[in-house]
N, C-alpha and C positions, 0 to 999 in steps of 0.2 A: 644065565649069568652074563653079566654085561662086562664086554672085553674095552675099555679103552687102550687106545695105540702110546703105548709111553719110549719116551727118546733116551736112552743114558746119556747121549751123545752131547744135547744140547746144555745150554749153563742155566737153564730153569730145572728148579727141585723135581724131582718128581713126584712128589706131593703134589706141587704146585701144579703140576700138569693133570695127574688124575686131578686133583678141584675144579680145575677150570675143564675138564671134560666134561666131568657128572653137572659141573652146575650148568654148561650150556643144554646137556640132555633134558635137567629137567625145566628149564626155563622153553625151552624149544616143542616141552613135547611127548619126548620119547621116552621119557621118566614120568611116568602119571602119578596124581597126588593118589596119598595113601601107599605104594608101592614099596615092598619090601627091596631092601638092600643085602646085599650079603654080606655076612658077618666079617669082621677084621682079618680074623686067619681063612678063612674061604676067600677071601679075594685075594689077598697077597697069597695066597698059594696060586692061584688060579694065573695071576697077574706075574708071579716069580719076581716078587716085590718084598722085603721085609714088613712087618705086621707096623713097624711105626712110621712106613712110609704110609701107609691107607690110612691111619690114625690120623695123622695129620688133613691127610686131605678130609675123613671126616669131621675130624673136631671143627676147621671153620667152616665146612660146611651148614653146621650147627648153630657156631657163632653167628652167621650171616641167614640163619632162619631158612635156608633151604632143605635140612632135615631135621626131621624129630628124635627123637631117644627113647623110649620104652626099657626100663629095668626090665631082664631077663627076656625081652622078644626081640631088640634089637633096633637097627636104622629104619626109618621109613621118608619119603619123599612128602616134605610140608604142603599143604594146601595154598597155594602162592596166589587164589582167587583173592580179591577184596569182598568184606562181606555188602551184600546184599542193603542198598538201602530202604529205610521202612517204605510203605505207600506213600502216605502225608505224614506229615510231621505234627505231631501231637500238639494239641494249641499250649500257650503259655502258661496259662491259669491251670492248663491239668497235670502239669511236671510236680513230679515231687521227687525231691533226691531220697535216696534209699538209705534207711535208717544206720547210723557208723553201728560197723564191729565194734560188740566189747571189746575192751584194751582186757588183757588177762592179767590178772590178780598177781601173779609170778610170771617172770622173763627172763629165761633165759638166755637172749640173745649176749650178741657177740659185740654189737655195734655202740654200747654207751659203755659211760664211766659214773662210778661215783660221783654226784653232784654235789652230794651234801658235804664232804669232805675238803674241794676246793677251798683256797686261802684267798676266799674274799677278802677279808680285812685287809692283809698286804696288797692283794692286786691293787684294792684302791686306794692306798698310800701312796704306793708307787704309781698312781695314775694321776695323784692330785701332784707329785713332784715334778712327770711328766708336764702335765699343763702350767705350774711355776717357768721351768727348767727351757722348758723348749717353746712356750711360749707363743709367737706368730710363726715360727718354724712350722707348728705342726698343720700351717693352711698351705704351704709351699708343696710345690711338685717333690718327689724324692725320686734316687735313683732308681732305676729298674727291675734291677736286681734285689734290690729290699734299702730299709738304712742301714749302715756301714758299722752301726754302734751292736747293732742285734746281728749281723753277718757273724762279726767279728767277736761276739758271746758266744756263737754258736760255736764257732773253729775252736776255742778254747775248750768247751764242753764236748764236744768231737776227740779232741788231745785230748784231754784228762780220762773219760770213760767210754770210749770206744777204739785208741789206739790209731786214731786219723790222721794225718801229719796234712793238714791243708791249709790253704792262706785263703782272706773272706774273700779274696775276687772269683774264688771259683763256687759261690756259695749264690743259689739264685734264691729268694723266698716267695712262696705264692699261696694262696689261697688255696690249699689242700692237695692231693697228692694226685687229685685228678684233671687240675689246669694244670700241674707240671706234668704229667702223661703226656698231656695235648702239646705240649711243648717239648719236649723229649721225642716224639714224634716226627715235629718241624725237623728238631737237629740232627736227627738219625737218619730219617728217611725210610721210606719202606719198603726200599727194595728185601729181597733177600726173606723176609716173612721176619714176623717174633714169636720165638718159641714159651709157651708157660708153663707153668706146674701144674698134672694134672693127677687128682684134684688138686685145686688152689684156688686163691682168690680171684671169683671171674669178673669181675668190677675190671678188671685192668686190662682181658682179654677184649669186654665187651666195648670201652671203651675206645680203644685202637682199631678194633673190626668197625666200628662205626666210619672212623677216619679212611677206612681204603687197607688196613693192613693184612696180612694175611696172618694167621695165627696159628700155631701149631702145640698141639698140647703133648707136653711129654713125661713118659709116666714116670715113676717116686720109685724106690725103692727104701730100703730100713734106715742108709746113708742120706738121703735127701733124692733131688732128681739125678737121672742116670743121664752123665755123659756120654753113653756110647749110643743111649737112642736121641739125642741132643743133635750128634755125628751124626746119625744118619738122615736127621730130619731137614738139614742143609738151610733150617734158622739162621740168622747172623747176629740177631739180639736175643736175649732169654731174659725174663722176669723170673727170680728168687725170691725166697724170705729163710735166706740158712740159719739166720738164728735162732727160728722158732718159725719155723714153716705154718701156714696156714694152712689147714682146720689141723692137719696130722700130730702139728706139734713136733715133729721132727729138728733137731738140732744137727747142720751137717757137722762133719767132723773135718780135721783140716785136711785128710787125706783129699777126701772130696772135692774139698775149696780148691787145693793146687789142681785137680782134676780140671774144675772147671777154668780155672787162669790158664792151664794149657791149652784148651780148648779155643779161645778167647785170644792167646798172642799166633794160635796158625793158621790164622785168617784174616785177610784185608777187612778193615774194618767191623770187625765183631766187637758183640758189647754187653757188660752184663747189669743190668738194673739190680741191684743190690735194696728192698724194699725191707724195711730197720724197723716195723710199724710197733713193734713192744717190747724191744729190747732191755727199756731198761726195769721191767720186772722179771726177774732173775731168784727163783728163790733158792736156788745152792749155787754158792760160790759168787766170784764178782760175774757181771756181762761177759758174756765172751768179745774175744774182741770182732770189730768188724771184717767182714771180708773183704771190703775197700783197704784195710791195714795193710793184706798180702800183697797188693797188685801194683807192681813194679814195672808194670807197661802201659799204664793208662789207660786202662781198659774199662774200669768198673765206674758207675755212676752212683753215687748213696741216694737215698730216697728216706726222708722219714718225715714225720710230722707230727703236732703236739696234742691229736687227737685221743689218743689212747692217756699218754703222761699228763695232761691236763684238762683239757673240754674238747669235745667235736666241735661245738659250735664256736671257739677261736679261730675255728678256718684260714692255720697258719701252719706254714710245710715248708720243704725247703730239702733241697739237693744239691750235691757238693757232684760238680763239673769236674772229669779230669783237664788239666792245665790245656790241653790243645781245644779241648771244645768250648771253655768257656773264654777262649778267645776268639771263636768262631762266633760263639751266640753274641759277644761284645762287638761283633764285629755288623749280626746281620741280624739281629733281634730285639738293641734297644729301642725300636722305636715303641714297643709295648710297654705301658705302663705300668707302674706297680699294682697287684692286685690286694694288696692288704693296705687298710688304713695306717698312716704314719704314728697316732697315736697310739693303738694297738703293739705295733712293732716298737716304738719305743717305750711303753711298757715293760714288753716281754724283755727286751735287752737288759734292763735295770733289774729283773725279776733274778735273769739268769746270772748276770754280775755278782748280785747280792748275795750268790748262795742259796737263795730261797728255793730255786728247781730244786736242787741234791737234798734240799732240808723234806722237802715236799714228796720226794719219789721214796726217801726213804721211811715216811709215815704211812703212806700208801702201798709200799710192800709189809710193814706187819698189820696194816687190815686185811689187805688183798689175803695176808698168809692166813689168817683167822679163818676167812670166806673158806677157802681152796681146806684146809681141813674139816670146817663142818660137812662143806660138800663128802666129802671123802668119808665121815663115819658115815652119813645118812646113807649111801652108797649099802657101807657092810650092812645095814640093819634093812636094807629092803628085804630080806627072806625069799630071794631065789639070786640066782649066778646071774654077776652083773660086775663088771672093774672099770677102773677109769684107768686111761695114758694122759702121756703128755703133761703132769702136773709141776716138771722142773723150772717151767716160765710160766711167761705169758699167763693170760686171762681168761683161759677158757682149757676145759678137760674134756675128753671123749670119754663116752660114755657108751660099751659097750654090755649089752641085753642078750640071756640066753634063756627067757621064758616063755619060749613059744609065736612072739607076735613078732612079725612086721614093722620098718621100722613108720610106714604109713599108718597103723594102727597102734602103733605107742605113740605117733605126734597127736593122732584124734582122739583118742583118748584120753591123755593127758589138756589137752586143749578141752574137753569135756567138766575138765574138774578145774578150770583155772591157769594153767602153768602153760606156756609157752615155751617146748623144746623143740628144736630144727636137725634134722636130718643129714648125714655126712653123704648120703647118694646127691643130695644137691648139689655139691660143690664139685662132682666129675664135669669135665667136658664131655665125653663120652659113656657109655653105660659100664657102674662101676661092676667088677666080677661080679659072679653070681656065688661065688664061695664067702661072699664079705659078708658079715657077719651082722647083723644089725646094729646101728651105731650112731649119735645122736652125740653133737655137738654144744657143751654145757656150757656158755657164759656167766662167768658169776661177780662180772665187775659191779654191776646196778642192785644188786640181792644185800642186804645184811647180813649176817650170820644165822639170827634166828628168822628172818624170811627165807633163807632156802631149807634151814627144820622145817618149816610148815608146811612148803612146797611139798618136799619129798613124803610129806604123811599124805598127801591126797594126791601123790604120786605113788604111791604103795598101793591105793584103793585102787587107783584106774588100771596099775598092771599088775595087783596081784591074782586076778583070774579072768579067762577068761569069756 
């Protein structure tokens, strides 16, 4: 059992202290590759550590590739050699690239939107108005922050359907919600670690761990994540998605939210990323409101982007700054350029002006609503025990399986017959229980109605026996 020496005393986590133990043992040495770790609760016992203090030190150990994860066997110490290069290098004439993966017939995934529903025709009305309207404007430098005409769309549309009271100076726009990470970063800083959801969306963890951060994953309970393992994990920022938690689909309640805002005002500089990525498909009731609404200490940072509500490939995002930071970053970060085309942005402002967003989102929840019901009969007519959660929003359902397989041999065979579904053990930082139940994350924005009928008939074949 490996004892490292941990300090209560000093103002480093002590997370932060076991990580930086284990990763010098095994960078050093004395943690050999392949080597088993001991489990969460065996060490924090051993250690007289709470179980989400080792949790954290193992989850970035994970993020930062110095351990592996094994469903049901546990932690093991990564191979940190570099591979082996070949003898000679194979002449030029004899390379052949390796024939692509079929793309499968049905996808499931999480990461696109309907294309074929997009309002071309306006987009390019309002783009041909654009280049009338703004003319040699749109070869000029524009502000940093984004143009003032789409900031200031956006605050409005914030006010009206999400309960935001913000003015556009605090509104920064950028090319997706992963250059504003990288930026949100700068203005935070990294001391202190950032805590995530775990499971949650790891794009944001892996991100940040790229940058130097340290990252600590903290687990969900039925309410959303649990504050009190938040506390112990002595994070100073945390990544949410309370309106519709990713993959769980959990919706916090606002007991929780005020949870977290307390959390959040009894600490020097604590902060909470509020990530809004599909809020506004809602299918009972209006949107809840944001969690930015409650926070009355300038605490919370909004995060969203027009990836899900309109195309990925707009690659246009944008987060609303409480008033003290977005005078910080006005202060020490305009010399970066804006990263979205002027054009583009002034589009979208006209787009959002005219009404045409709210005209657009609300054609797109009664397709969405159509989809998320066929899903749902196909479901009862597979002929063995099988439910979906999570079907109140957002664009994707869980889909859990009680017919015997694995959820590794319901992705392979499914993938066998065309259909591409993904895995809910994927998205732990850590290995998820071994009491979870098999469980398969079902997107169904890119599907028709009758393409995921068909899906699910050659989804019946692959797991109706074994």
């Amino acid at each position: 059992m490996i004892t490292p020496v941990l300090d209560p005393s000093l103002s480093t986590p002590l997370y932060e202290q076991l990580y930086r133990q284990i990763r010098r043992d095994i960078e050093s040495g004395v943690l050999s590759a392949g080597e088993k770790l001991p489990s969460k609760r065996a060490l924090s016992a051993h250690l007289k550590v709470s179980v989400v203090t080792v949790e954290g030190a193992y989850g970035q150990l994970l993020a930062e590739g110095y351990l592996r994860s094994e469903p049901k066997r546990g932690f093991f110490v990564a191979d940190l050699e570099p591979a082996l290069a070949p003898a000679a290098p194979v002449p030029l004439r004899e390379k052949t690239a390796p024939p692509p993966a079929d793309a499968p017939r049905y996808d499931f995934a999480t990461n696109a939107v309907d294309a074929a529903h997009f309002p071309f025709a306006t987009w390019a009305k309002l783009m041909r108005q654009v280049l009338t309207k703004e003319d040699s404007g749109l070869l000029s430098a524009i502000h940093p922050q984004g143009v003032p005409a789409l900031r200031a769309a956006i605050v409005d549309y914030l006010r009206e359907f999400r309960g935001i009271d913000a003015h556009p100076g605090q509104v920064v726009v950028g090319a997706g919600s992963e250059y504003l990470t990288g930026i949100l970063f700068q203005l935070l800083g990294r001391e202190g670690g950032y805590a995530v959801e775990n499971p949650g969306y790891r794009k944001f963890g892996r991100i940040l761990s790229r940058q130097g951060a340290l990252i600590c994953p903290i687990p969900l309970d039925e309410q959303g994540l649990r504050v009190d393992a938040l506390t112990w994990s002595g994070a100073r920022v945390v990544h949410v998605t309370p309106s519709h938690h990713f993959p769980l689909g959990t919706v916090m309640p606002v007991t929780r939210r005020r949870e977290l805002l307390a959390w959040a005002a009894a600490g020097e500089e604590r902060y909470i990323i509020e990530d809004d990525y599909d809020s506004e498909f809602r299918f009972s009731g209006r949107p809840i409101p944001a969690l930015q609404s409650l926070d009355a200490g300038e605490r919370v940072v909004y995060l969203n982007t027009f990836a899900k509500s309109l195309a990925p490939s707009l690659r246009i995002g944008y987060m609303v700054l409480p008033s003290h930071l977005a005078e910080r970053y006005r202060r020490e970060f305009l010399l970066y350029s804006s990263t979205v085309p002027s054009f583009e942005q002034y589009t979208l402002a006209r787009f959002l002006e005219g009404g045409h967003f709210e005209r657009h989102i609300a054609r797109m929840r009664v397709e969405y609503r159509d989809r998320k019901a066929a899903l749902t009969a196909c479901v009862k007519e597979l002929g063995f025990p099988a439910r979906l959660s999570g079907a109140d929003a957002g664009l994707h359902m869980l889909l859990t399986l009680e017919n015997g397989m694995e959820e590794g041999e319901l992705v392979e065979r499914a993938a066998a017959e065309g259909v591409a579904v993904y895995p809910l053990s994927a998205y732990w930082l850590t290995p998820p229980p071994e009491e979870l139940p098999p469980t398969l994350i079902m997107g169904y924005a890119r599907l028709e109605a009758e393409d995921i009928r068909q899906a699910f008939r050659r989804l019946k074949t692959a797991w109706g026996s074994r």
